[in-house]
C-alpha atoms as one frame of an Amber mdcrd trajectory, in Angstrom:
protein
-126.622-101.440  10.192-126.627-103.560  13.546-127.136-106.755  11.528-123.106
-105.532   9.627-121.907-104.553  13.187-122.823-108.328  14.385-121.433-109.664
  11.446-118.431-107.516  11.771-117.861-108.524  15.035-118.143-112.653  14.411
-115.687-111.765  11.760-113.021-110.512  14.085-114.344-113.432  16.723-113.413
-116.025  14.447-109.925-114.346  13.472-109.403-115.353  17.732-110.371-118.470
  17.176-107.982-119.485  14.240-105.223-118.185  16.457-106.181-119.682  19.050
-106.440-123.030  17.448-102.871-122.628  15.487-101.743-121.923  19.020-102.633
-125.699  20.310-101.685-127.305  17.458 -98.431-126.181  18.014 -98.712-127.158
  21.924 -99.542-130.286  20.751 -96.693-130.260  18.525 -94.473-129.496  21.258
 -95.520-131.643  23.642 -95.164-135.101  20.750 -91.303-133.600  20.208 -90.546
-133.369  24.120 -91.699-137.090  24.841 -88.976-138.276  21.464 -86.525-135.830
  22.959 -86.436-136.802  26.790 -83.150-135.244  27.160 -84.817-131.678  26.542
 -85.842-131.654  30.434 -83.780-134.582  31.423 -81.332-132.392  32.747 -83.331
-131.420  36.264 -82.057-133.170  39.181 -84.509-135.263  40.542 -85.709-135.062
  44.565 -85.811-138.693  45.731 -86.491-138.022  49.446 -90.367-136.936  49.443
 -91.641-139.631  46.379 -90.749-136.400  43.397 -92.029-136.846  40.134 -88.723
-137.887  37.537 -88.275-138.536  33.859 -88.725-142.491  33.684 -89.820-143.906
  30.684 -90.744-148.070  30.373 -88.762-149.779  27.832 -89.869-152.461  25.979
 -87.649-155.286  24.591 -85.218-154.651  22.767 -85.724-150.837  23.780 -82.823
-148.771  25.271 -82.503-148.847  28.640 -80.421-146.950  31.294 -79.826-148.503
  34.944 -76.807-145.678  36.415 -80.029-144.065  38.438 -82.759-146.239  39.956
 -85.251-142.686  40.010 -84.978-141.894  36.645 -84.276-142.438  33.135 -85.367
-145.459  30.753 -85.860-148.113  32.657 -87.052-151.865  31.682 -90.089-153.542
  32.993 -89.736-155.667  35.877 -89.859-158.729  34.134 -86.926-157.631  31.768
 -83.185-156.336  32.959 -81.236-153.683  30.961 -77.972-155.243  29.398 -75.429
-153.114  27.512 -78.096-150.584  27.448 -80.705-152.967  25.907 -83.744-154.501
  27.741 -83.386-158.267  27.789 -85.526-160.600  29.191 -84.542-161.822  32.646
 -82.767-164.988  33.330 -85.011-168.113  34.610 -84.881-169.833  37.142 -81.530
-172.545  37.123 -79.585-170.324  34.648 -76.093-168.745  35.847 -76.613-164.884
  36.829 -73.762-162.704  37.810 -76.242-160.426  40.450 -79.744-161.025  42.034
 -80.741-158.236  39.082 -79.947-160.997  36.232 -83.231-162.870  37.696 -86.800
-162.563  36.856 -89.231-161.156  39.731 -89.570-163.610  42.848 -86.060-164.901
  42.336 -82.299-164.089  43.603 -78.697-164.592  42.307 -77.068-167.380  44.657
 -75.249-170.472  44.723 -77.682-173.167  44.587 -75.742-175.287  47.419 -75.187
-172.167  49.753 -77.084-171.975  53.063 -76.348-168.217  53.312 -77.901-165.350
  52.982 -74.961-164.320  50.523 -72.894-165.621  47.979 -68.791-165.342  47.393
 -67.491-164.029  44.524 -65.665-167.494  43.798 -68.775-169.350  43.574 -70.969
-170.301  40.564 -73.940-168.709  41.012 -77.748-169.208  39.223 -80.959-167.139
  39.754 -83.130-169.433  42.786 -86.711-169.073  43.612 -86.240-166.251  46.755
 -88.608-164.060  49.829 -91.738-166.329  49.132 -91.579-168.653  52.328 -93.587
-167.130  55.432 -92.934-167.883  59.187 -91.918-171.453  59.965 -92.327-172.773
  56.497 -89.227-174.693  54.738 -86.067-173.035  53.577 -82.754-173.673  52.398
 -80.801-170.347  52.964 -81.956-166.772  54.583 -83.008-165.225  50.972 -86.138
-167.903  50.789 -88.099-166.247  53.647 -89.778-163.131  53.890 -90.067-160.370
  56.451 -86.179-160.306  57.699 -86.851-163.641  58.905 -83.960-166.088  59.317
 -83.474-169.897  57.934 -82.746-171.592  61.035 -82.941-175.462  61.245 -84.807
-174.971  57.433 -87.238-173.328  59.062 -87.796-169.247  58.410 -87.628-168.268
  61.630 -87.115-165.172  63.778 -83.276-164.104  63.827 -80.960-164.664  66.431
 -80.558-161.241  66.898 -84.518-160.885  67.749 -87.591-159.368  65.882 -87.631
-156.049  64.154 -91.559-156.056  63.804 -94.609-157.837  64.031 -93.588-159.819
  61.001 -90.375-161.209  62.286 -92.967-163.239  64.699 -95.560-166.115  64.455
 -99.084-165.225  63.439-100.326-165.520  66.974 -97.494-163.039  68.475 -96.672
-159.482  68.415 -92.754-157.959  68.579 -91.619-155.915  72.225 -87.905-154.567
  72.716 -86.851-157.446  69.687 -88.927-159.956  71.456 -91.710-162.119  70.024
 -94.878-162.310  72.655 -97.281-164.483  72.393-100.628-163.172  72.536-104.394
-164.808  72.394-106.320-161.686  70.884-109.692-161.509  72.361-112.904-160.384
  70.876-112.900-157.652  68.230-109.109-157.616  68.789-106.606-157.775  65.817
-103.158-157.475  65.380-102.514-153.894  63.515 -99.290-154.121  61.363-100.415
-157.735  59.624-102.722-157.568  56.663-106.432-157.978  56.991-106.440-158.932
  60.665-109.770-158.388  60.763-111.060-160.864  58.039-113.793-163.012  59.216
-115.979-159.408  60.298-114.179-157.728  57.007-113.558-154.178  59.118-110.698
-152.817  58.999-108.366-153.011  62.207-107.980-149.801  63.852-105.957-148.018
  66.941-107.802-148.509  70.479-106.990-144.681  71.473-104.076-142.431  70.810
-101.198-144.493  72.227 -99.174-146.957  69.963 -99.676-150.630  70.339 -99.252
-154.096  67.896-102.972-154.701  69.404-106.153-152.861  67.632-109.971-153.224
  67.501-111.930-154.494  64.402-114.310-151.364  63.701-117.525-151.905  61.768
-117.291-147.898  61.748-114.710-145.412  61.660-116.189-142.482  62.977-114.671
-138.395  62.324-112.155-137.943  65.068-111.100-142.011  65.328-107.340-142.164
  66.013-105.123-143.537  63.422-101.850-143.539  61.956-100.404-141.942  59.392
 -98.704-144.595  57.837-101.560-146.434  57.458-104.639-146.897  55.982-105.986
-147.084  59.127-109.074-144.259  57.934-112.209-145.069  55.851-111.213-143.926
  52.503-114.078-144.829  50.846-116.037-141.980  52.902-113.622-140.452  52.246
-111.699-140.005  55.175-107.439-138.961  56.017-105.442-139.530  58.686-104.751
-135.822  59.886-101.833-135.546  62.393-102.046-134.552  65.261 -99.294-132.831
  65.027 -96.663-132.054  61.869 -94.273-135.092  61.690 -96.447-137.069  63.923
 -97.132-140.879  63.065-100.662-140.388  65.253-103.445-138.679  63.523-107.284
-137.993  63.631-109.774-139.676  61.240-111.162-136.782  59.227-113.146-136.359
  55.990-111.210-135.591  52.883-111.901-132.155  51.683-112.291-131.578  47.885
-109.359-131.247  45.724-108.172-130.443  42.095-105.818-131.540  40.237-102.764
-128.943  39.985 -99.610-129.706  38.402 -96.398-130.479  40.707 -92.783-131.534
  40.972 -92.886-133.324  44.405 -95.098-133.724  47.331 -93.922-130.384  48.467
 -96.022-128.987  45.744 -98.992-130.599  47.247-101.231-130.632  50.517-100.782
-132.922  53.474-103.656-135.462  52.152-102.374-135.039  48.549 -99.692-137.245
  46.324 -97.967-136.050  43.746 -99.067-138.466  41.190 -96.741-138.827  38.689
 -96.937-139.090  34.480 -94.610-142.204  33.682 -94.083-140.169  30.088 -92.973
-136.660  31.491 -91.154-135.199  34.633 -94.201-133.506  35.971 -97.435-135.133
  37.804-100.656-133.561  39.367-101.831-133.378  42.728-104.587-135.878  43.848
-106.198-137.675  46.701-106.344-141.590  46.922-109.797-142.214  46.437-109.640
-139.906  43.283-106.674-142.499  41.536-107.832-145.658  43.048-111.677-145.051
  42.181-114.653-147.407  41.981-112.619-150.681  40.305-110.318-150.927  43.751
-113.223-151.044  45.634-115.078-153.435  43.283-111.980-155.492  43.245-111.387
-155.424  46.772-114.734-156.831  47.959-114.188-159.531  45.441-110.797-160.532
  46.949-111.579-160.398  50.985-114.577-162.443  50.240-112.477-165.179  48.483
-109.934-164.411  51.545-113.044-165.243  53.697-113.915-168.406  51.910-110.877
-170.046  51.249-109.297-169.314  54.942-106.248-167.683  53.359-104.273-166.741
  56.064-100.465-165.198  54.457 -98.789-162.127  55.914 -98.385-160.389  52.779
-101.864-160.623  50.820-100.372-157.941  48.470 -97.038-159.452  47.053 -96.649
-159.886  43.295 -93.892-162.879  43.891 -94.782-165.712  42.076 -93.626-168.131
  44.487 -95.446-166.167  47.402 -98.610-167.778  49.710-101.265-165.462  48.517
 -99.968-166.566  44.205-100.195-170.040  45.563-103.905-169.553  47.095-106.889
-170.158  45.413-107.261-166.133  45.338-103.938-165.627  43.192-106.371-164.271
  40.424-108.647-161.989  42.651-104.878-160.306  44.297-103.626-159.784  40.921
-107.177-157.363  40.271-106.669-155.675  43.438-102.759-155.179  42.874-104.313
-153.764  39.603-106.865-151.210  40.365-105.526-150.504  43.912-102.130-149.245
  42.872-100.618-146.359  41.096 -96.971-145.144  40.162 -95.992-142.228  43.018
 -92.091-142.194  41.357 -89.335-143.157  42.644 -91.462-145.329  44.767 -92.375
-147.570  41.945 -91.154-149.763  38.840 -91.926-150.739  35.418 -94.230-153.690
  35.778 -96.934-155.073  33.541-100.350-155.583  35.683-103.454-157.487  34.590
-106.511-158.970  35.703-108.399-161.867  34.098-111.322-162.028  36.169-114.224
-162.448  33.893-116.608-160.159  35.867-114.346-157.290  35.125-113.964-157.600
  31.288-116.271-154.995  29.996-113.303-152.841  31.408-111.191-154.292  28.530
-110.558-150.895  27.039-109.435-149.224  30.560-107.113-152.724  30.840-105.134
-151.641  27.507-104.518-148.042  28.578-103.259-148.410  31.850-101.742-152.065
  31.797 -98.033-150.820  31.470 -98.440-147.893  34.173-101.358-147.804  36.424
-105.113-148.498  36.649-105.836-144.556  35.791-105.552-142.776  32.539-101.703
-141.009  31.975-101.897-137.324  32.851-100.343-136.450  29.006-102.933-138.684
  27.449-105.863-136.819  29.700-104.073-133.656  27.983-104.148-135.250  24.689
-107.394-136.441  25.340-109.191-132.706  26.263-106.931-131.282  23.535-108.147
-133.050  20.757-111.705-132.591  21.709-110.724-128.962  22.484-109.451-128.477
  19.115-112.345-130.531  17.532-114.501-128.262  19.744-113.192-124.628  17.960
-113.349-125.910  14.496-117.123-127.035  15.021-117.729-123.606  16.533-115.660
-122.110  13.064-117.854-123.753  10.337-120.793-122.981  12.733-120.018-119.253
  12.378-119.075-119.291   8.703-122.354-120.699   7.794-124.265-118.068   9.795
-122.211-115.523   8.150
């Protein structure tokens, strides 16, 4: 009698289960006929002013493409340009372009003879090498060098008008009321709005207390309760630690350890906590709340050890370490290769924010992550949030129909 109850009972188990399971397959169904029909949930507005998740989609070539909104839409990788609604490659360098958009990344739409900043309408115009040249290197016009800087004498130098920041100045001077000042930093000093300032002890550069200034201290440390700034990563996130503000809106903040999150789904960073992003799926309009350290993981901080110690070797001193220009300092140093793994596992789509670009890294120390390289090398170093939810459905569904012929063979 109990032994027909039990069986009885798996019997009416199992009926759940087949429901269940019909129920995600049609999900799953679902899901596959939302990303071919975009336009099914392309019709929310998207909210550009706090980094909101949007539908953008990377076209390949050849693929459609649509450029009326720069937040959303299909959109064609950076190396491409959308032409009568097709992705075509760029135009080289030397070829006539009507806008700087024509030209391939690194490069602007002007006329080659032109020492301005701009070009007239009148004027024949083809795509030129462009923001690669750092302060007081050679220039022809204003678009060659970086940072706002000016071409003055064919030199990038600051602008007439005076500085707007650090980087308007030499390496050796800071920006005051739109002046440059020189300054000789002393020991454990560093300049705190230029990249790795701190290079030769490899600490980070940090605030000296909780007032503003262009001068920090090289920490070995950063202790709980260190003062920082929002807008930096001026905090041990490896720890990991946030930059808490002191107050809400405030740009000064308190180094404090990162309390444990989970992912939860979201629309913008609204939808999120103060040491959250809203990290969002290139394929739908929706993302997932996370912390830094959870996207950027072990790889970035693999990959960045790899590429201060080449910084440290070679003496590469550039004001933008980061850029992806082709014709910049850093992809003319000998650590080109180690910046391109960094800009690879350090770096992941927060839409708008971002664009369509194709990342890679050929450093031979990091190819038994070959497999990772092919699933993220058209979006970001992490897995897709709808191919984590294909991923835990299909073992999900594999899951109940092991569990189904397990029951049916005990009954």
């Amino acid at each position: 009698m109990i032994f027909k109850k039990n069986k009885d009972r798996i019997k009416s188990y199992l009926k759940y289960f087949i429901v269940l399971l019909f129920f995600l397959i049609k999900i799953e169904n679902c899901q596959s006929q939302v990303k071919l029909k975009p336009s099914l949930v392309g019709s929310r507005i998207p909210i550009t002013s706090d980094l909101a998740c949007s539908i953008n989609t990377c076209s390949e070539l050849g693929q459609l493409c649509n450029n009326s909104s720069p937040f959303t839409g299909q959109r064609c990788y950076a190396n491409d340009r959308c032409k009568d609604g097709i992705c075509v490659p760029s135009l080289k360098v030397g070829e006539i372009c009507q806008d700087s958009g024509d030209c391939e990344i690194g490069s602007s739409c002007v006329s080659f003879n032109s020492t301005l900043s701009f070009t007239l309408q009148s004027q024949n115009k083809t795509c030129q090498p462009a923001f690669f040249a750092e302060f007081g290197e050679d220039c022809v016009r204003a678009t060659d060098c970086l940072n706002s800087l000016d071409c003055i004498n064919r030199k990038c130098s600051t602008p007439f008008y005076g500085c707007i920041s650090d980087l308007s100045c030499g390496l050796d001077s800071y920006c005051f009321k739109a002046k440059c000042i020189k300054y000789e930093l002393k020991d454990n000093e560093c300049f705190l709005f230029r990249s790795y300032s701190c290079r030769e002890a490899r600490n980070p550069c940090g605030l000296k207390s909780f007032n503003i200034s262009s001068i920090g201290e090289c920490k070995p440390i950063i202790k709980e309760g260190d003062p920082c700034l929002t807008n930096l990563d001026s905090c041990d996130w490896t720890s990991p630690q946030y930059c808490k503000p002191l107050f809400k809106g405030s740009v000064l903040g308190k180094c404090t350890p990162l309390p444990i999150s989970y992912p939860r789904a979201c629309i913008s960073k609204k939808d999120c906590l103060e040491y959250e992003f809203c990290k969002c799926d290139p394929q739908s309009g929706v993302g997932y709340c996370t912390t830094r350290g959870r996207f950027q993981g072990a790889f970035c901080q693999q990959s960045a050890v790899v590429f201060f110690s080449c910084l440290d070797r070679n003496k590469v001193n550039c004001s933008d370490i980061y850029s992806i220009n082709p014709s910049s300092c850093i992809a003319k140093s000998k650590c080109n290769e180690e910046s391109k793994c960094v800009n690879f596992f350090c770096s992941s789509p927060l839409i708008p924010s971002s664009f369509c670009k194709t990342k890679q890294c050929n450093l031979s120390i990091f190819n038994f992550t070959g497999s990772i390289l092919l699933l993220s090398s058209s979006s970001s170093p992490s897995l897709p949030f709808s191919l984590i939810i294909k991923i835990q459905t299909f073992y999900n569904i594999n899951f109940l129909i092991l569990m189904i012929v397990t029951i049916t063979l005990l009954i």
